[in-house]
MARPA-585046 format. One line per field, with one value per residue (C-alpha): x, y, z; residue in three letters; residue number from 1. Coordinates in Angstrom, 1 decimal. Last residue first. Example, Ala and Ser with C-alpha at 12.3 -4.5 7.8 and 13.67 -1.06 7.14 Angstrom:
<atoms>
px: [13.7/12.3]
py: [-1.1/-4.5]
pz: [7.1/7.8]
code: [SER/ALA]
pos: [2/1]
</atoms>
This chain:
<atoms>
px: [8.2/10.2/10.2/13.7/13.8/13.7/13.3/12.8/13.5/11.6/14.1/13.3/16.6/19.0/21.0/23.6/25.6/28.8/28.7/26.3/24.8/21.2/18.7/15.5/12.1/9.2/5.4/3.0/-0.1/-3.7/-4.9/-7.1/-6.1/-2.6/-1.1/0.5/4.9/5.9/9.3/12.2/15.7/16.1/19.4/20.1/22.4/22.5/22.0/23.3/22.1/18.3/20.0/19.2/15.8/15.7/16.8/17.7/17.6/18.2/17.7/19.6/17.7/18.7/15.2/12.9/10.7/8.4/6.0/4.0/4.3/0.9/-0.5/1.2/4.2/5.1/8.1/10.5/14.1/17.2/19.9/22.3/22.8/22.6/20.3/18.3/17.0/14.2/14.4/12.8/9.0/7.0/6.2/6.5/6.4/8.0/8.8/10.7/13.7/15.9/14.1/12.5/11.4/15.2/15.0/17.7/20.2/22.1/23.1/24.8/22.0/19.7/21.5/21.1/18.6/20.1/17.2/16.1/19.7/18.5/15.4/17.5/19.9/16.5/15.2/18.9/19.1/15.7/16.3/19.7/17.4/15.3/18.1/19.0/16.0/16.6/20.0/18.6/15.6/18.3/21.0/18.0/17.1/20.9/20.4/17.1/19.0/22.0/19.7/17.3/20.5/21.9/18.7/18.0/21.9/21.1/17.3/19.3/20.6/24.6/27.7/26.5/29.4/27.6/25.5/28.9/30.0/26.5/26.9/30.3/29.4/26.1/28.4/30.7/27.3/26.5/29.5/29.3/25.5/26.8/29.4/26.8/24.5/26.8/27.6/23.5/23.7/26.7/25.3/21.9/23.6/25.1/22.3/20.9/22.9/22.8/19.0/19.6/22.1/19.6/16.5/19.0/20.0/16.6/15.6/18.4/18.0/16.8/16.7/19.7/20.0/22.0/24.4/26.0/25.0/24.9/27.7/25.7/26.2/24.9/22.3/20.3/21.8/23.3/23.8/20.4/20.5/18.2/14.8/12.3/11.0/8.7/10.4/11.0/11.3/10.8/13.6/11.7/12.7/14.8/16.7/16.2/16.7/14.4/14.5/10.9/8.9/8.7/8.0/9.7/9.5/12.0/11.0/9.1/6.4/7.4/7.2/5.5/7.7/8.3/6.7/8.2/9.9/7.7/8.2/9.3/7.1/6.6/7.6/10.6/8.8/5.8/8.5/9.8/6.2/5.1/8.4/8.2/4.7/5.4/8.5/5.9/3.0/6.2/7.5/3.5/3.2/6.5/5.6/2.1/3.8/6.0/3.3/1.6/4.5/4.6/1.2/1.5/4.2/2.6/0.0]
py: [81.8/83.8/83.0/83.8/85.9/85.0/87.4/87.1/89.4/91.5/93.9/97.8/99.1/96.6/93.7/91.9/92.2/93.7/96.4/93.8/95.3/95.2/97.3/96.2/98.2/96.2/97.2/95.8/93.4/93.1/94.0/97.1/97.6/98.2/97.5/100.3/101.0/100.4/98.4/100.1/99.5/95.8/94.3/92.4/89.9/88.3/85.2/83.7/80.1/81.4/83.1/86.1/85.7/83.6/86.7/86.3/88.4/87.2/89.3/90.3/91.8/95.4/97.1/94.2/91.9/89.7/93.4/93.0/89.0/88.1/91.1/89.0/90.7/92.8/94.0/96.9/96.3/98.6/99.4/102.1/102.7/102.9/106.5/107.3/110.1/110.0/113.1/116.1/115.9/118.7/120.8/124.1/123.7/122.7/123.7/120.6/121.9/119.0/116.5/115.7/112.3/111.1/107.8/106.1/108.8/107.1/108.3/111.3/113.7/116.7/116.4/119.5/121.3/124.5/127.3/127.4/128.9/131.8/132.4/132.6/135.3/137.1/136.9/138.3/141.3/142.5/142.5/144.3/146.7/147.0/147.5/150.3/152.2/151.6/153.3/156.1/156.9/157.0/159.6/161.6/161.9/162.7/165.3/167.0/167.1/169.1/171.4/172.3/173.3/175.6/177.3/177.5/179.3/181.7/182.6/182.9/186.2/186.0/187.6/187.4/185.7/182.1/182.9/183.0/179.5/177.8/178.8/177.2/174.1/173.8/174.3/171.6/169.1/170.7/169.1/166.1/165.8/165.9/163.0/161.2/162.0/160.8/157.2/156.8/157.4/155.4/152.5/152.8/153.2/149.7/148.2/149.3/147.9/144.5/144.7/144.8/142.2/139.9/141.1/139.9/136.9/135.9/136.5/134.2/131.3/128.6/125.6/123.6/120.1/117.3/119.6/118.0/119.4/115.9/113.3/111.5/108.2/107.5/104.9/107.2/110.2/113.3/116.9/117.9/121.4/124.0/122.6/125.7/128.0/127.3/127.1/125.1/121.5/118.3/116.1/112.6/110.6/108.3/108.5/106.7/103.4/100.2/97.1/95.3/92.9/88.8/87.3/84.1/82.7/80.4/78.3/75.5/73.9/70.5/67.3/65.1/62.7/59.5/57.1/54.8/51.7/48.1/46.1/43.1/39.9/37.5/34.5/34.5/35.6/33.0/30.3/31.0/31.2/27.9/26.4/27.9/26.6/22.9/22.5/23.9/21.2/18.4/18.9/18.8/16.0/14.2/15.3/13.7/10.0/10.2/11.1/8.0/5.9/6.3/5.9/2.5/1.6/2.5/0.0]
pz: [-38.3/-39.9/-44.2/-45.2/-48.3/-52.1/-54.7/-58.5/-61.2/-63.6/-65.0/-65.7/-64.8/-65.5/-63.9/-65.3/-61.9/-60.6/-57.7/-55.6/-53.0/-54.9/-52.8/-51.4/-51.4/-49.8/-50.0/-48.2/-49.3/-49.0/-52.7/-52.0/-48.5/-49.0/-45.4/-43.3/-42.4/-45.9/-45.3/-46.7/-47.0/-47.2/-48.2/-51.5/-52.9/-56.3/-57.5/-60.8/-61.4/-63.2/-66.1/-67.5/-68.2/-65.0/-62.8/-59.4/-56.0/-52.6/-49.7/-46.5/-43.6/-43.4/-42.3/-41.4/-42.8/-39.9/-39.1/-41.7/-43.3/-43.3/-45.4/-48.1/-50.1/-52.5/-54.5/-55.4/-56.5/-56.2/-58.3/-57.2/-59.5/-63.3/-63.2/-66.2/-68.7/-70.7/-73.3/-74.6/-73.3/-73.9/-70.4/-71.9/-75.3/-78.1/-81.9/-83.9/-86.1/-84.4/-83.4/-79.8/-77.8/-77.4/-74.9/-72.5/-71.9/-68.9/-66.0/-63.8/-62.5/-64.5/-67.6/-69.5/-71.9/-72.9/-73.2/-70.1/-69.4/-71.5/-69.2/-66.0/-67.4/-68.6/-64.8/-63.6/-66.3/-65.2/-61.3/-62.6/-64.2/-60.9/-58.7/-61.3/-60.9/-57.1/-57.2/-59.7/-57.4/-54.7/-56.2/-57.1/-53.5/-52.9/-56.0/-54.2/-50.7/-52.3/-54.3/-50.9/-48.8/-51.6/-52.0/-48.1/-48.3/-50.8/-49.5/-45.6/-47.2/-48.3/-46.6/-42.5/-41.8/-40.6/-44.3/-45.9/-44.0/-44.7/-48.4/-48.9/-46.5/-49.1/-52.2/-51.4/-51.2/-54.4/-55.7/-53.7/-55.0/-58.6/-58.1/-56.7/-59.7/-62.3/-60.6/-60.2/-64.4/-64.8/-63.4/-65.0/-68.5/-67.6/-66.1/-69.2/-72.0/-70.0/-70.4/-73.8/-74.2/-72.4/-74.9/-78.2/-76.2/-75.5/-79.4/-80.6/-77.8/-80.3/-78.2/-77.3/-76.3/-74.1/-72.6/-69.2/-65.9/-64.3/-66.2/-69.3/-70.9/-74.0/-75.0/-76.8/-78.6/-77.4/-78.7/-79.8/-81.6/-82.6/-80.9/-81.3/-78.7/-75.2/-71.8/-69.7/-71.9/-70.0/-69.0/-68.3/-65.2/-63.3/-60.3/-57.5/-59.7/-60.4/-60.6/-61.0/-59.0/-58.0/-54.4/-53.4/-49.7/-48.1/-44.9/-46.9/-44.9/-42.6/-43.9/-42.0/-39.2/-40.1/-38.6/-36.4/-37.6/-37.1/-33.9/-34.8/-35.0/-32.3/-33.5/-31.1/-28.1/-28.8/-29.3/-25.3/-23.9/-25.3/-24.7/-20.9/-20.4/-22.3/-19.7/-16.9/-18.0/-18.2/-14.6/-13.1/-14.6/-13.0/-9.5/-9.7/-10.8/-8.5/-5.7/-7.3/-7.0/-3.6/-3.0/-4.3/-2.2/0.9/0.0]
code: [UNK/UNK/UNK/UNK/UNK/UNK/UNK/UNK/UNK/UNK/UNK/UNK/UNK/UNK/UNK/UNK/UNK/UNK/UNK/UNK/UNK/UNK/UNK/UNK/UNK/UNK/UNK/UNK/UNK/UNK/UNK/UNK/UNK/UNK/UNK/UNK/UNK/UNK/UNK/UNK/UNK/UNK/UNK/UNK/UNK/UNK/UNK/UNK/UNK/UNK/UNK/UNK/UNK/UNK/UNK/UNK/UNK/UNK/UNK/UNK/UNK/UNK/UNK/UNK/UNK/UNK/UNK/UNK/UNK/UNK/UNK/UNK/UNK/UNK/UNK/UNK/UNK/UNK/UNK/UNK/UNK/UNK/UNK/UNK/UNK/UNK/UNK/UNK/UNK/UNK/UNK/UNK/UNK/UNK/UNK/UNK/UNK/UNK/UNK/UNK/UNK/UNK/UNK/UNK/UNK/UNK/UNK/UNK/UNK/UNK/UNK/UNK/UNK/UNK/UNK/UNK/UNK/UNK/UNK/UNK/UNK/UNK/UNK/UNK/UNK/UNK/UNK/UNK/UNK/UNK/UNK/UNK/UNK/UNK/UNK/UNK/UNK/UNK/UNK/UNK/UNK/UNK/UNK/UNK/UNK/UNK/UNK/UNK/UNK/UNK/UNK/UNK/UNK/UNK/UNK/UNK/UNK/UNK/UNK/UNK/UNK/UNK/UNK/UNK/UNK/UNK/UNK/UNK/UNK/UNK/UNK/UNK/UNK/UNK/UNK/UNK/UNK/UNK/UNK/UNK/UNK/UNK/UNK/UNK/UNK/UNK/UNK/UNK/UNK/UNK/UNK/UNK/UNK/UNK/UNK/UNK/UNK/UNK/UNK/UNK/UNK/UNK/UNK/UNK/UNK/UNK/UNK/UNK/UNK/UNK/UNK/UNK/UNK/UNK/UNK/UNK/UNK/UNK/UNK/UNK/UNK/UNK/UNK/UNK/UNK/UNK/UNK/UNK/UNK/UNK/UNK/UNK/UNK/UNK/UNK/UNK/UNK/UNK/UNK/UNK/UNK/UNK/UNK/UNK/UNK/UNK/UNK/UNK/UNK/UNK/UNK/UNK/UNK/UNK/UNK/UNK/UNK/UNK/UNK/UNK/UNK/UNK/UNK/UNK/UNK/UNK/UNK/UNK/UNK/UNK/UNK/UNK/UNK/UNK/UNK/UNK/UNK/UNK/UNK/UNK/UNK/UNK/UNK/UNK/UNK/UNK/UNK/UNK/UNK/UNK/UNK/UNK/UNK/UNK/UNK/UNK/UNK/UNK/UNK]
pos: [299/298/297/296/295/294/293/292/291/290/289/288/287/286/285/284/283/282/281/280/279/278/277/276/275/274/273/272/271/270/269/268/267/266/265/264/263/262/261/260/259/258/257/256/255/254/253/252/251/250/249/248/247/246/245/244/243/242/241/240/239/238/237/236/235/234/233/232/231/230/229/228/227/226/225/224/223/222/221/220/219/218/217/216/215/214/213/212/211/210/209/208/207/206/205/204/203/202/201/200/199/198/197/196/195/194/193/192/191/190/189/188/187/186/185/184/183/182/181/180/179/178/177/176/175/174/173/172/171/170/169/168/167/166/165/164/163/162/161/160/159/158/157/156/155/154/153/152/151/150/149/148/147/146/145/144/143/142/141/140/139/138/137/136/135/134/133/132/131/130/129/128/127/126/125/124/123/122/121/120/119/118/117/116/115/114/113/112/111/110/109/108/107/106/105/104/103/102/101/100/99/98/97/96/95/94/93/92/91/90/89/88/87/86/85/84/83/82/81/80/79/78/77/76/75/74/73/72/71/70/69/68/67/66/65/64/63/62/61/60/59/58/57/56/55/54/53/52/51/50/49/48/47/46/45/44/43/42/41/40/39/38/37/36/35/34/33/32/31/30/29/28/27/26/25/24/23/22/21/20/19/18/17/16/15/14/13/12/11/10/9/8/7/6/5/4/3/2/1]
</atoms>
């Protein structure tokens, strides 16, 4: 008897040793069937941070000569495409009759002159004549009449000596306003640049206002773009710019610094002005390009 509950507790103790053998197998293939974790997603792409915006170069100083003063074209002196230093001669209108009314008016000033010159040596004559007469009435020689007449002369010829002084500031007024009218009559270059248009012929009769000739700065170059409403207050004053051309070719950029951010919001298309200028001293650029900018987008 006690041997056969012996051999059933071996019996127990050996089942119980194969159930945890078939746990831990069980367990250890389910680790290595498991698949492997699968990689993470990737993260989504984030937004661009560059922004391109597209407007014209242009120049401070560009603009059309206009004529100041009617007459007829009697020379033009420089053709398109030429290159111009400020002052320069570009054209003269027929100055003929303005000469002919300036040497007048010279012809005065100088009869003027001599005229007031004239008198003041007259007044010091009868001025000499007053002291004379003053000393001969002080002696009791000539009646009070004589020396009142003396007095009254002198006085009349300084008063003289005046009308002729202003008659001549007049005159020179005169010479001064005809000076003025005969420079109207060479057209010159108003700043160094670039003729880049002739509107006028030789022979042709103008008027004030009439166009003459387009006339253009080379630098320095600047370009003028918009932008979305989004952007006020994200471009600043000297943030660096990049500026390309594709007409030109698309590889070569160019720098750029910001020199003026409009300060409101156009309310009609919902975008503010930017005005950028090339620091570049060599580039293909012209006035009148369409080129492409590309700043930093802030966050």
């Amino acid at each position: 008897m006690k041997q056969h509950i012996l051999w059933l507790l071996m019996l127990t103790l050996a089942c119980s040793g194969c159930n945890n053998s078939k746990e831990v197998s069980v367990s250890a293939a389910s680790s290595v069937a498991a698949p492997a974790p699968e990689n993470p997603p990737a993260h989504p792409a984030t937004p661009s941070d560059t922004v391109v915006a597209s407007g014209p170069i242009v120049v401070e100083n560009q603009l059309d000569v206009e004529a100041q003063r009617e007459g007829v074209v009697a020379a033009v002196l420089i053709q398109p495409g030429t290159s111009v230093r400020k002052g320069q001669l570009l054209a003269r209108l027929d100055d003929r009759q303005i000469s002919a009314d300036l040497d007048a008016a010279e012809a005065r000033v100088r009869a003027l002159e001599a005229n007031v010159e004239n008198w003041k040596a007259e007044t010091k004559v009868l001025q000499a004549d007053r002291s004379r007469a003053e000393k001969l009435y002080a002696d009791k020689v000539i009646a009070k009449e004589e020396l009142d007449h003396a007095v009254y002369k002198e006085e009349a010829d300084e008063f003289e000596v005046k009308r002729e002084s202003e008659s001549l500031n007049n005159a020179r007024d005169v010479l001064r306003s005809l000076q003025l009218e005969k420079e109207k009559t060479d057209v010159t270059a108003p700043f160094d640049g670039i003729v880049a248009r002739r509107y006028v012929r030789v022979g042709q009769k103008v008027a004030v206002g009439d166009r003459l000739f387009w006339v253009t700065a080379m630098a320095p170059l600047q370009v003028r773009f918009t932008l979305p409403e989004r952007f006020f207050g994200k471009v600043h004053e000297g943030e660096m710019l990049s500026v390309s051309s594709s007409d030109i070719s698309p590889e070569s950029k160019y720098g750029a610094r910001v020199v003026q951010v409009s300060p409101v919001v156009d309310p009609s298309s919902g975008t503010l002005e930017v005005l950028a200028q090339i620091t570049d001293t060599k580039t293909e650029l012209r006035p009148g390009m369409l080129v492409n900018v590309t700043l930093n987008q802030h966050p």
